[in-house]
C-alpha angles and dihedrals in degrees: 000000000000121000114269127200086246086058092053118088105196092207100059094045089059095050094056099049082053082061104051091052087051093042081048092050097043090052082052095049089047083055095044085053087045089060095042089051089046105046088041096242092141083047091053093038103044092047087041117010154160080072130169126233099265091043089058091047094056092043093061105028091244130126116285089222099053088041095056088050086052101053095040083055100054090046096059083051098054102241093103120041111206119213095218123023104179095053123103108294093249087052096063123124116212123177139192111237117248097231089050090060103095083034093065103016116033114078096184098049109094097227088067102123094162093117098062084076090065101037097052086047095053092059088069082060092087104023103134093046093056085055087061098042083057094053092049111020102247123127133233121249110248079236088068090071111055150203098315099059091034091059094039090057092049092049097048088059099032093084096040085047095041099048107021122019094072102040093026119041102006085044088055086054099084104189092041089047083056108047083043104057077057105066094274122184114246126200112198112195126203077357089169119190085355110247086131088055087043089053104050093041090056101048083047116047090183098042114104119199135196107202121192142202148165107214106080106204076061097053085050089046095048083045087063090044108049086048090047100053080044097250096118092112097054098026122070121183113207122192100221138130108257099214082057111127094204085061098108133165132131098247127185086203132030116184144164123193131209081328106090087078088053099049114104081207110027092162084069098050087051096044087060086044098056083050096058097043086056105180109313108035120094123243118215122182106186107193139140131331086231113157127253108262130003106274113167093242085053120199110293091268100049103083081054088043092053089040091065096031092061099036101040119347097050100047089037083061092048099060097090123047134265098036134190092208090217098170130200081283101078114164131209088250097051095055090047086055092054086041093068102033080064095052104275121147096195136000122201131206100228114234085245120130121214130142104224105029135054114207114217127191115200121195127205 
């Protein structure tokens, strides 16, 4: 049936393209905070500000001019505040608020939320290449998508792994605390740049971990990181293929952590999984806070949650055939399903609360 005039309310056609122009300001504003993280002005302003445009401009080696359009941007979008906004323009005063600052600048807070900027950049990287996957069915290689997302991605966990994971979640699980304190021995599946192998290897000074991975410019980041935060005795990245059945080891813990969505096999990862475990060794799979079940209002992460599935997670599992198509939204159903196609008996949902993760055991 085709769409009538009767059919048309003027008002809420209006209000949608009002939307649309809002929706379209707010994505420039996240790439506008892309470029400020990138080029360090919070950095600048928040160790030296209020700075002028020129000030700024010395201070990071960048143009005086580009640097005046970006702080007057991010004024009129209420991330900066200016002093005196009827001087000449190169006499302008713009200043970082105080309350923005771990937001922005602090990598380890875990309010920083800087990286989102990037992350959400990065998607755009392969855009073209998503639309065709969409026409035929393929997928689109995580390499496709760069360092911007990669390292998006990173930043967005690195606080979450490196200040809660170890005294927090892994701390509630008794008989892994426990294992652990003892020198247990720690997989880390799809562990990315590292920060989740970091994490558990500095809440527990005896624990040695093996992460894998199967990107290899992340196995090389989580290399650097993993030096650089002074784990590299007791933390091994490995670049494998964690559906990989030579993969072997004895491990107290086995865990995978926001990857299990992004996997084109992820029987066979927890299959692995399940192996390495044996038959004493918990097995922990850490992924969204998706609901239940699909409603049209969705839970109040899944827009979010869509967002990232169409535009990364769903083409990245759809690389290899055959593929289960998993998406960002995976549901606890789903991943039960998966759980007993590997060889589970139960999964249980863990009594820890998180916005944005839900924290699954599952036992052999």
């Amino acid at each position: 049936m085709g769409t009538t005039t009767a059919q048309i309310d003027p008002e809420r056609t209006d209000a949608f393209l009002e939307s649309l122009l809002e929706r379209a300001a707010n994505t420039m504003s996240l790439f506008g905070i892309y470029v400020g993280d990138r080029l360090g002005y919070y950095d600048a302003l928040a160790s030296a500000g209020p700075l002028t445009a020129p000030a700024l401009a010395a201070a990071t080696d960048t143009h005086e001019r580009y640097a005046r359009e970006w702080l007057e941007h991010q004024t009129v979008t209420g991330v900066l505040t200016v002093e005196n906004p009827g001087d000449d323009p190169t006499d302008r005063r713009y200043a970082l608020p105080g309350s923005y600052v771990e937001v922005l600048c602090e990598p380890d807070s875990l309010n920083y939320l800087a990286p989102l900027a990037g992350l959400v950049a990065g998607l755009g990287a392969p855009l073209e290449d998503v639309i065709e996957a969409f026409r035929t069915g393929g997928g689109v290689p995580f390499a496709a998508y760069g360092d911007a997302c990669h390292e998006g991605i990173a930043a967005m966990n690195r606080p979450a792994f490196v200040s809660q994971l170890g005294p927090e979640w892994l701390a509630s699980i008794s008989d892994v605390d426990a294992a652990l304190r003892d020198g247990g021995r720690v997989a880390d599946l799809g562990c990315g740049h590292g920060w989740s192998s970091i994490g558990v290897a500095e809440h527990y000074p005896e624990a040695i971990v093996d992460g894998y991975d199967l990107d290899a410019a992340s196995v090389e980041r989580a290399t650097e990181n993993v030096a650089e935060r002074g784990v590299d005795d007791r933390v091994t990245v490995h670049n494998r293929d964690a559906g990989d059945p030579g993969i072997d080891g004895d491990y107290d813990l086995v865990m995978a952590f926001e990857c299990v969505h992004d996997l084109s096999d992820p029987i066979a990862v927890l299959e692995t999984m399940r192996r390495l475990a044996g038959d004493d060794g918990a097995v922990l799979v850490v992924d969204e806070r998706a609901g239940e079940s699909f409603s049209p209002e969705g839970n109040e992460i899944e827009p979010l949650l869509y967002g990232f599935s169409v535009l990364h997670c769903l083409p990245v599992g759809m690389v290899d055939e055959p593929a289960t198509g998993t998406g960002t939204v995976m549901r606890p159903d789903t991943l039960a399903e998966y759980a007993t196609s590997a060889g589970f008996s139960t999964v249980d949902v863990l009594p820890i609360e998180n916005f944005f993760f839900r924290f699954y055991r599952l036992r052999q």
